[in-house]
C-alpha positions in Angstrom: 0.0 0.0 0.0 2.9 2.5 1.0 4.9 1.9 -2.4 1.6 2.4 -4.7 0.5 5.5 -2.3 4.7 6.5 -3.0 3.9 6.0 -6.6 0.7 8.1 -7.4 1.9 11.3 -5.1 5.1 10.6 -7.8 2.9 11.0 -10.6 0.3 14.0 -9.1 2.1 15.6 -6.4 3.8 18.3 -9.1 0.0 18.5 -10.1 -1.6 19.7 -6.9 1.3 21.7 -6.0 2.6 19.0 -3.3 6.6 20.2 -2.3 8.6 18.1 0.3 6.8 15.3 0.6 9.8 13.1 -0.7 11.9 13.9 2.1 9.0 12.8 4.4 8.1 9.7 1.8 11.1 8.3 1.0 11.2 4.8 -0.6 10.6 1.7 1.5 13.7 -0.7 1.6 13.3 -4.0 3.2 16.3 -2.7 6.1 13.4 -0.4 6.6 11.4 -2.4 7.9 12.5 -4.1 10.9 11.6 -3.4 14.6 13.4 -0.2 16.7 15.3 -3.0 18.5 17.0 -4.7 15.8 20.1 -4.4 14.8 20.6 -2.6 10.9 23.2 -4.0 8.9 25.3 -6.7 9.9 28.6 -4.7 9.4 26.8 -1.8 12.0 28.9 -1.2 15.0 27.2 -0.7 18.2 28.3 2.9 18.3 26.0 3.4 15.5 23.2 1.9 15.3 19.8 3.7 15.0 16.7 2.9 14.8 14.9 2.9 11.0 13.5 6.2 9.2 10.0 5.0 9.3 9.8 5.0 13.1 10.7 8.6 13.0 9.0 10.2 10.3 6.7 12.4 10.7 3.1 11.6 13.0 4.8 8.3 14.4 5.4 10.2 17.4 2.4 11.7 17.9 0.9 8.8 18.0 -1.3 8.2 21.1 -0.6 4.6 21.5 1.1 2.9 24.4 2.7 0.2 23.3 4.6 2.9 20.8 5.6 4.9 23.1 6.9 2.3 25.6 9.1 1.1 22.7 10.6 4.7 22.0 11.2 5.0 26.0 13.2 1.8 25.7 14.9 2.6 23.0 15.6 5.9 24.0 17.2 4.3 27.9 19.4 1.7 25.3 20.6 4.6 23.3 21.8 5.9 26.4 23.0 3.4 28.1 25.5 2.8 24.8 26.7 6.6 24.5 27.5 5.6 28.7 29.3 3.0 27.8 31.0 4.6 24.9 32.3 7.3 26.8 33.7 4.9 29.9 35.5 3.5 26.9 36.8 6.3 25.5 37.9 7.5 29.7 39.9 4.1 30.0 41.1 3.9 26.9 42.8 7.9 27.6 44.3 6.1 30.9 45.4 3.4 29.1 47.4 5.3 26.2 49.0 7.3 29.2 49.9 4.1 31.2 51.5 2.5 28.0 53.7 6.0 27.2 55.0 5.7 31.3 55.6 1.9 31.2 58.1 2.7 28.0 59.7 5.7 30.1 60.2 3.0 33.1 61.9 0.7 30.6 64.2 3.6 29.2 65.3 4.0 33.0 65.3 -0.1 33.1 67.6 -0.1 30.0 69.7 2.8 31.3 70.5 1.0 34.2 71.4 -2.2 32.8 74.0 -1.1 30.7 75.4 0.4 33.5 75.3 -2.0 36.2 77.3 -4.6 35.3 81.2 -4.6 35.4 83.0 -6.1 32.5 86.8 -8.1 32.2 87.4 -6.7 28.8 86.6 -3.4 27.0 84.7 -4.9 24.4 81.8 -6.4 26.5 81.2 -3.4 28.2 81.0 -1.4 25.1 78.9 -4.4 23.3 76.2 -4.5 26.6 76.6 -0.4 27.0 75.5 -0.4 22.7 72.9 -3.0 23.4 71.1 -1.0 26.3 71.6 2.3 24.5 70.0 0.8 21.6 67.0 -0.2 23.4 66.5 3.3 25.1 66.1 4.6 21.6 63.8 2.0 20.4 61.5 3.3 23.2 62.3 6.5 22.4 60.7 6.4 19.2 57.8 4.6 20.3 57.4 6.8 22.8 57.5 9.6 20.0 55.6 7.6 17.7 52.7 7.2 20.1 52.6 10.5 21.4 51.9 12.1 17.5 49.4 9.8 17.2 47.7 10.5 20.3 
């Protein structure tokens, strides 16, 4: 009924001088029409997922039914309880990005020490283990620099 209603307001609504009615009509897909729970796609990420256009278009809302509005309610406390949930994420994820950059500062000091600490017979081991740690300290430098650009 909604496509051949879609159709004829195609064919007249130029005729009766009908302007913006395909924003509010826009064609049906079957991804349309699926309940405000489900899920759209199978590729959607929980961070976005909404609900489909027909449940918000225009004199949905002000419907006076019960069971209508009860779904929006719930939907509306899920969507919220996600953007929550996102947004803990997002604080522990921060923490965690800082934690990583201070665990490869403590491993420059690590490394530092190390090729420090030990005494060596000849020359050559000392310079070989003093190169090795010294090597090391750089590596985490540039991680350290690497990850700090990118955060």
């Amino acid at each position: 009924k909604y496509e051949a209603a879609r159709v004829a307001l195609d064919a007249l609504g130029e005729r009766l001088g009908m302007v913006g009615w395909r924003d509010t009509f826009r064609p049906l897909n079957v991804s349309d029409m699926r309940p405000m729970g489900d899920v759209g796609s199978a590729g959607q990420s929980e961070g976005r997922r909404d609900i489909p256009w027909i449940w918000k278009s225009p004199g949905v809302l002000h419907n006076n039914d019960a069971g209508l509005q009860d779904c929006l309610r719930v939907e509306w406390c899920k969507a919220r309880a996600r953007a929550s949930r996102w947004s803990e994420e997002l604080s522990l994820l921060i923490e965690e990005m800082q934690r990583v950059l201070a665990f490869f500062r403590w491993e420059m000091v690590q490394w530092h020490e190390r090729g420090t600490a030990r005494s060596f017979t000849k020359d050559a081991d000392y310079e070989g283990s003093h190169a090795y740690a010294q090597r090391q300290i750089s590596i985490r430098e540039g991680l350290i620099r690497h990850f700090s650009m990118l955060w």
